[in-house]
Backbone as ProteinMPNN parsed JSONL, in Angstrom:
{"seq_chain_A": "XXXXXXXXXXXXXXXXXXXXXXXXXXXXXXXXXXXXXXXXXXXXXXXXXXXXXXXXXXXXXXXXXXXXXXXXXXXXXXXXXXXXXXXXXXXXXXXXXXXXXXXXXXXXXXXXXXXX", "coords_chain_A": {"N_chain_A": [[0.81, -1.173, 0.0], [1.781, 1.405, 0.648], [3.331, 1.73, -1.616], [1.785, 2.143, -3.553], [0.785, 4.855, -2.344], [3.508, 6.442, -2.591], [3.226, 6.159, -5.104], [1.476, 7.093, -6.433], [1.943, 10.189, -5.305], [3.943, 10.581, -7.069], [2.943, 10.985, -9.153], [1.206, 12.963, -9.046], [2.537, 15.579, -9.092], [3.177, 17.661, -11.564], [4.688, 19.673, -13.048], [7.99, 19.806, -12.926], [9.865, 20.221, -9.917], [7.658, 21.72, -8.711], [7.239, 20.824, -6.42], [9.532, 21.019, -4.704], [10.589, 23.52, -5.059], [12.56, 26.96, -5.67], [13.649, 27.965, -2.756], [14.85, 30.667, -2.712], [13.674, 31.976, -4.518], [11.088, 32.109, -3.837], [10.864, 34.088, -1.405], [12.14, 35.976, -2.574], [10.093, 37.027, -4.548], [7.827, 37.123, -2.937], [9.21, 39.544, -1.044], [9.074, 41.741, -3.399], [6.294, 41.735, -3.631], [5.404, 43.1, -1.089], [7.244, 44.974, -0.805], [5.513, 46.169, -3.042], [3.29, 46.849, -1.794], [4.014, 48.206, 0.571], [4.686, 50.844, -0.767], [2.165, 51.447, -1.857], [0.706, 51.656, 0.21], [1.794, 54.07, 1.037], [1.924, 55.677, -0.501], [-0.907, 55.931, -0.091], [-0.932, 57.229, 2.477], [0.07, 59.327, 2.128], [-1.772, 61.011, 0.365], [-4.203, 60.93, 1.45], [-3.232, 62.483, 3.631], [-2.494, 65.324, 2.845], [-5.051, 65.162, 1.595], [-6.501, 66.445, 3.918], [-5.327, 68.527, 4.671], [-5.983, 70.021, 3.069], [-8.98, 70.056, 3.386], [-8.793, 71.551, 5.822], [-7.873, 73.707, 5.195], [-9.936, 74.698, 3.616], [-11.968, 75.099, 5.366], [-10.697, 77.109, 7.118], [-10.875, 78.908, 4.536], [-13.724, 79.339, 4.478], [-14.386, 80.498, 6.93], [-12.786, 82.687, 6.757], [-14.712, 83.959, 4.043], [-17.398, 84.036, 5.363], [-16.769, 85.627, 7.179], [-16.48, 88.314, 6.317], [-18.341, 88.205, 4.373], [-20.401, 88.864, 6.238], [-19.619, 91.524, 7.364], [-19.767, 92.91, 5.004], [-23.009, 92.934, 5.244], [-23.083, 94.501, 7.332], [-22.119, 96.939, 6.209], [-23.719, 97.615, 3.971], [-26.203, 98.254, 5.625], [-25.017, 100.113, 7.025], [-24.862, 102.339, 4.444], [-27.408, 101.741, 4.201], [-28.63, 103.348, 6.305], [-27.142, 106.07, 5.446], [-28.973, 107.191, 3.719], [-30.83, 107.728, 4.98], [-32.36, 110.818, 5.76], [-32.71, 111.362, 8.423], [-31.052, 110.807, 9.896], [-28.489, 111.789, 8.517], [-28.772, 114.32, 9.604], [-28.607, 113.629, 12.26], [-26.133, 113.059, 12.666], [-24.445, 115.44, 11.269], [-25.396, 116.682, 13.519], [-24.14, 115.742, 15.527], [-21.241, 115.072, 14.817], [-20.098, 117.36, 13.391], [-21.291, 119.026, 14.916], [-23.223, 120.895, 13.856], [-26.218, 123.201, 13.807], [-29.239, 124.359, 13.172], [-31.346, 126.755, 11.542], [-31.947, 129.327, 13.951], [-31.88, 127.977, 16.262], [-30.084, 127.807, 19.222], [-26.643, 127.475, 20.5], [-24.88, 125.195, 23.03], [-22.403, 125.034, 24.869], [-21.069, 123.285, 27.288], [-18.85, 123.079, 30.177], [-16.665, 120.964, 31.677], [-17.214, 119.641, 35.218], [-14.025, 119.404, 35.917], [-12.72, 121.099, 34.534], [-13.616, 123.749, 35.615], [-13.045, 127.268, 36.055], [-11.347, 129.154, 38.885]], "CA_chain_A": [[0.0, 0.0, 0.0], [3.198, 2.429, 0.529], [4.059, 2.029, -3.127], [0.64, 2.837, -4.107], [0.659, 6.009, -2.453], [4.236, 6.939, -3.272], [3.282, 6.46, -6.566], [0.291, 8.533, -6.918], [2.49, 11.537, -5.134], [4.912, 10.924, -8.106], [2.601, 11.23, -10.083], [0.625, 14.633, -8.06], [3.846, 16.74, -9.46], [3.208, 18.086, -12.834], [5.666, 20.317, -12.915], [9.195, 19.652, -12.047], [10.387, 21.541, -9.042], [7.391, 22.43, -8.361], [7.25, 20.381, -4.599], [10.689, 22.004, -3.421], [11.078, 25.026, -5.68], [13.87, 27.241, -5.027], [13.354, 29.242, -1.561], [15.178, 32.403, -3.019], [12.566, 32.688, -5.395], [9.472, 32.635, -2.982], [11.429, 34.859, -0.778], [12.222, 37.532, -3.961], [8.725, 37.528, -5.011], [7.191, 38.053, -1.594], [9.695, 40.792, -0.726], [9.096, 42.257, -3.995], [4.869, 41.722, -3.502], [5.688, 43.599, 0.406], [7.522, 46.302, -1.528], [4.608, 47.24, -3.942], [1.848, 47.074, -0.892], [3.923, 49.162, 1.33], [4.978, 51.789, -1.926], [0.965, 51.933, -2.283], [0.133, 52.241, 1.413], [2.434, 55.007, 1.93], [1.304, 56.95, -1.52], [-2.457, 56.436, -0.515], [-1.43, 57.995, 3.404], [0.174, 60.802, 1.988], [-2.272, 61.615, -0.355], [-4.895, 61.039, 2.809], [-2.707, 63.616, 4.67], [-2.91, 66.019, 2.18], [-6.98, 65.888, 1.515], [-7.067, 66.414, 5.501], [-4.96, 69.514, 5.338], [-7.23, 70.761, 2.155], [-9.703, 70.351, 4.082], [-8.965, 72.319, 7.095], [-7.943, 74.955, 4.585], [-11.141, 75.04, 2.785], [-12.859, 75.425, 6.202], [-10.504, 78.529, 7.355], [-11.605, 79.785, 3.726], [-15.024, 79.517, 4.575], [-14.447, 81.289, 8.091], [-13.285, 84.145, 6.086], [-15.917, 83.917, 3.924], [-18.074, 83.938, 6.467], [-16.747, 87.233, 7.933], [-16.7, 88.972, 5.253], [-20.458, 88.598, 4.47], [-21.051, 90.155, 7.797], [-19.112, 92.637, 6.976], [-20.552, 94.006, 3.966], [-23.81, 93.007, 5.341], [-23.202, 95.477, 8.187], [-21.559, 98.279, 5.411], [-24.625, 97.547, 3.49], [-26.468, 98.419, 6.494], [-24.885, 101.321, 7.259], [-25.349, 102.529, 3.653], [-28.832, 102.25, 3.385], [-28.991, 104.266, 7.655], [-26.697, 107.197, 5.306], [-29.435, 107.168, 2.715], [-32.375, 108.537, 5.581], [-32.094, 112.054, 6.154], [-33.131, 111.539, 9.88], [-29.552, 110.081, 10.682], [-27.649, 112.691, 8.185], [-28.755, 115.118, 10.571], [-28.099, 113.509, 13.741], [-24.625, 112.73, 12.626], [-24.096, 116.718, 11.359], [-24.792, 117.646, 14.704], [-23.43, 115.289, 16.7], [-19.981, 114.908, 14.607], [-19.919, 118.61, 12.856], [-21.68, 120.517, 15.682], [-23.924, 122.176, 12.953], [-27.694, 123.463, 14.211], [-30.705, 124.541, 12.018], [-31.205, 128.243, 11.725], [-32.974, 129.596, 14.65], [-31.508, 127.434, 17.291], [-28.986, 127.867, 19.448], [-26.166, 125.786, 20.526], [-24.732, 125.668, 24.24], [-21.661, 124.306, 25.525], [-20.936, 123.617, 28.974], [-17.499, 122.703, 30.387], [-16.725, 120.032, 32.578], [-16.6, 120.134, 36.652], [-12.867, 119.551, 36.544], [-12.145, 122.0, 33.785], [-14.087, 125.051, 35.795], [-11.718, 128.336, 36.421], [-10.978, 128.937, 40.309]], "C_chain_A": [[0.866, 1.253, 0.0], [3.31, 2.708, -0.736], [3.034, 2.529, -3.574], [0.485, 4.199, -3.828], [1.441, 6.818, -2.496], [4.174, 7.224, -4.893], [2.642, 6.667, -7.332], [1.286, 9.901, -6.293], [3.388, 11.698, -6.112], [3.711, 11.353, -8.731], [1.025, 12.95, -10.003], [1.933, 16.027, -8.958], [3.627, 17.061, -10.351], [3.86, 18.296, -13.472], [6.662, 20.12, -12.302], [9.96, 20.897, -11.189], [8.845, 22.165, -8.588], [7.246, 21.62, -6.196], [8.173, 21.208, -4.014], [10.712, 23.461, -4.171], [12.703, 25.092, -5.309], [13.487, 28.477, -4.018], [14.172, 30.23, -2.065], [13.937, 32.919, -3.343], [11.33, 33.334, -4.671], [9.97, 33.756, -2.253], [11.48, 36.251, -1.431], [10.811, 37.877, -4.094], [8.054, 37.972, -3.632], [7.527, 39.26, -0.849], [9.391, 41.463, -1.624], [7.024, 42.67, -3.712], [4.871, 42.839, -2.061], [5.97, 44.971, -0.083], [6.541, 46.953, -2.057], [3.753, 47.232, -2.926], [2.691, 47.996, 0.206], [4.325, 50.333, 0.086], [3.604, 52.314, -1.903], [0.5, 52.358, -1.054], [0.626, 53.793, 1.698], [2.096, 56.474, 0.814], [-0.074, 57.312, -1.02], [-2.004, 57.363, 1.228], [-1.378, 59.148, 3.607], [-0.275, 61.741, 1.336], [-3.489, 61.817, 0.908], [-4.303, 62.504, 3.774], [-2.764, 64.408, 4.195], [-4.247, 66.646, 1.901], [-6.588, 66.462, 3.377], [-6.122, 67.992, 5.38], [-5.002, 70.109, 4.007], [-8.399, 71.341, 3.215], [-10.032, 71.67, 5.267], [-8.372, 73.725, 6.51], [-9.081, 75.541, 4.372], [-12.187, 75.783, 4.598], [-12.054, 76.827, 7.07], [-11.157, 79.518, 6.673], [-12.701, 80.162, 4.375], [-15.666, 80.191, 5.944], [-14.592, 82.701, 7.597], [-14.057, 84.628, 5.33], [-17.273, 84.598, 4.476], [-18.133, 85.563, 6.757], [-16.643, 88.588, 7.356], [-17.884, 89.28, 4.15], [-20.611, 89.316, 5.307], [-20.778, 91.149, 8.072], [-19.942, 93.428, 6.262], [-21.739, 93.777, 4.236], [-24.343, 94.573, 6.605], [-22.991, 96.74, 7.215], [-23.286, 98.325, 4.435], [-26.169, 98.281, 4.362], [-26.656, 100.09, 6.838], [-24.818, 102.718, 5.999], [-26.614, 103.186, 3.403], [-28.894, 103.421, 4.649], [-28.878, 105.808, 6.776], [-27.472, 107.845, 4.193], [-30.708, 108.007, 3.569], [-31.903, 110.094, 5.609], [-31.935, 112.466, 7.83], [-31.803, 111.294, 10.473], [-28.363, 111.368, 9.819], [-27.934, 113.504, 9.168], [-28.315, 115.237, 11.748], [-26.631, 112.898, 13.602], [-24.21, 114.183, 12.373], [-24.192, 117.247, 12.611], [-24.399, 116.823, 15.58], [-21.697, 115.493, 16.189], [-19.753, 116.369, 13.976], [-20.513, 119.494, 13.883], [-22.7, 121.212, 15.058], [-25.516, 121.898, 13.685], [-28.571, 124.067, 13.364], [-30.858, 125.92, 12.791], [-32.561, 128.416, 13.109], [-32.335, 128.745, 16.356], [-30.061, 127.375, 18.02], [-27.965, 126.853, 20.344], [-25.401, 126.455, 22.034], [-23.904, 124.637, 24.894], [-21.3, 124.355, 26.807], [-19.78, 122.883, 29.461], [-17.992, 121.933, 31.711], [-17.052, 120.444, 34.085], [-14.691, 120.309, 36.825], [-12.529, 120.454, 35.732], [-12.859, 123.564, 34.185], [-13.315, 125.707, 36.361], [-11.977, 128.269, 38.307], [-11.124, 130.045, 40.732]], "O_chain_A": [[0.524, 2.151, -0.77], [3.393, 3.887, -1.082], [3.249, 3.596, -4.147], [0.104, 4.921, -4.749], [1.037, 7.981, -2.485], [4.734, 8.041, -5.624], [2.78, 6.594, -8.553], [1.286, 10.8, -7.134], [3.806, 12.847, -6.257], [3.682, 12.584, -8.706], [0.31, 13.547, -10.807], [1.752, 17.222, -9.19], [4.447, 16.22, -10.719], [4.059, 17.625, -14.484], [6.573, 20.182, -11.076], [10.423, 21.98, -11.544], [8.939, 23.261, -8.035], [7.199, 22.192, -5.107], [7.927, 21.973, -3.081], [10.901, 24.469, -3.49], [13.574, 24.293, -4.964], [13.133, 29.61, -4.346], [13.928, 31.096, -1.224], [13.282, 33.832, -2.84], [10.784, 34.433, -4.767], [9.28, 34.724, -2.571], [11.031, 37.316, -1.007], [10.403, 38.987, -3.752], [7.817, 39.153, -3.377], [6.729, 39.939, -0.203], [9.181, 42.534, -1.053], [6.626, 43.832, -3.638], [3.914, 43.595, -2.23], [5.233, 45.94, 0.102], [6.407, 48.15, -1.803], [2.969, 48.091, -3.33], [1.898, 48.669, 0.864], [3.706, 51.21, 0.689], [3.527, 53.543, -1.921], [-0.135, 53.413, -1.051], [0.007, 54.579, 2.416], [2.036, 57.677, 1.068], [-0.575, 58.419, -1.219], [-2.777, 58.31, 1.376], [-1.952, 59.915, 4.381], [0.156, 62.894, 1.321], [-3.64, 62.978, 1.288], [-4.987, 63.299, 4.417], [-3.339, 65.131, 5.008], [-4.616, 67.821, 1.899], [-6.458, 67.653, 3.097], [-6.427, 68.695, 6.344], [-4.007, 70.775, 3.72], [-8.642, 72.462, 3.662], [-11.009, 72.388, 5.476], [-8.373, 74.739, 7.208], [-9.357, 76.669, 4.779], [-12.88, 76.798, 4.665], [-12.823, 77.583, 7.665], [-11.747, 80.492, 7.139], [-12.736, 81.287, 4.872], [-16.859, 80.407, 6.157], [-15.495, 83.534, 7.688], [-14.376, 85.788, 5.593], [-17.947, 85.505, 3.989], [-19.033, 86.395, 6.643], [-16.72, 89.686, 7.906], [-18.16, 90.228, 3.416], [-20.977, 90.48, 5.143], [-21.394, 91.84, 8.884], [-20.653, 94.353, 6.654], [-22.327, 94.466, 3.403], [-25.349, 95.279, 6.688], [-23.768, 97.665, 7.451], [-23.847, 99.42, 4.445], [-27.084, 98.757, 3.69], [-27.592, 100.887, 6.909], [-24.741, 103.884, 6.386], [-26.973, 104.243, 2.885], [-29.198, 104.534, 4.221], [-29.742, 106.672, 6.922], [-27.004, 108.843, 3.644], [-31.45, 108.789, 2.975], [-30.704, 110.243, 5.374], [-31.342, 113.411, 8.351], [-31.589, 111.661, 11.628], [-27.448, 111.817, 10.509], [-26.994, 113.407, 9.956], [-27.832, 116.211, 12.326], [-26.119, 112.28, 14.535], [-23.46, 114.52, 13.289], [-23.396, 118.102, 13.001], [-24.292, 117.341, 16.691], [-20.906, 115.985, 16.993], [-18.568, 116.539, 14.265], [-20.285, 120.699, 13.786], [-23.145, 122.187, 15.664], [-25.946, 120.797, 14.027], [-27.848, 124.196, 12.376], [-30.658, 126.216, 13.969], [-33.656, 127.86, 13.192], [-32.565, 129.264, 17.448], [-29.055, 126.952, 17.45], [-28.305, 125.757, 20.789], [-25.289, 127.658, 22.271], [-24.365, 123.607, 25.386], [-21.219, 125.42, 27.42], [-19.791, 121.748, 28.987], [-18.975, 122.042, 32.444], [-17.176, 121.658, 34.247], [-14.14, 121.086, 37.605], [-11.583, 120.993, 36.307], [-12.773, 124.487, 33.376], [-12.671, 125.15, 37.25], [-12.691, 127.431, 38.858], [-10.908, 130.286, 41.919]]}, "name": "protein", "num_of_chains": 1, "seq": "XXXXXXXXXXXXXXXXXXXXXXXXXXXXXXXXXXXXXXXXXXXXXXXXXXXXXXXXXXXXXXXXXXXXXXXXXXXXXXXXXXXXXXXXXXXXXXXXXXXXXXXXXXXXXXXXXXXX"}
């Protein structure tokens, strides 16, 4: 029964060499297979590290963005206020001093700035 199943495993081989090979070879190819999967890991983490510090650009952008709407929403704002007449006025006399004929104007000095 031995010979019988020595001599089905002869005949299992197809290929010569292929039972022992040559251990360099498996060795070459698997270091070489190791090589291209870390070459690809290390392209996809630095392309990964990259989107991620897009990202956190795009979202500063969009801070300034941001603040810069609120900006011109306020200038926009203060625009239409310089467009009433009711506020030109109360800015001429608050920041120019100026009064409407007929009325008079009346400054009064501090307590600490009164003569002695």
């Amino acid at each position: 029964m031995r010979a019988v199943t020595a001599a089905k495993s002869k005949n299992l081989a197809y290929l010569p060499g292929a039972r022992g090979g040559r251990p360099w070879q498996k060795r070459l190819i698997m270091g070489l297979i190791l090589v291209v999967v870390l070459y690809f890991g290390l392209l996809f983490a630095a392309q990964y590290w990259r989107l991620v510090q897009f990202r956190q650009t795009l979202d500063e952008i969009d801070a300034q963005i941001a603040g810069a709407r609120a900006q011109n929403e306020e200038m926009q704002a203060e625009i239409e206020r310089l467009h009433s007449p009711a506020y030109l006025e109360e800015m001429a006399r608050q920041e120019l001093g100026m009064v409407r004929s007929g009325e008079l104007l009346f400054f009064f000095q501090k307590p600490d700035n009164l003569p002695q």
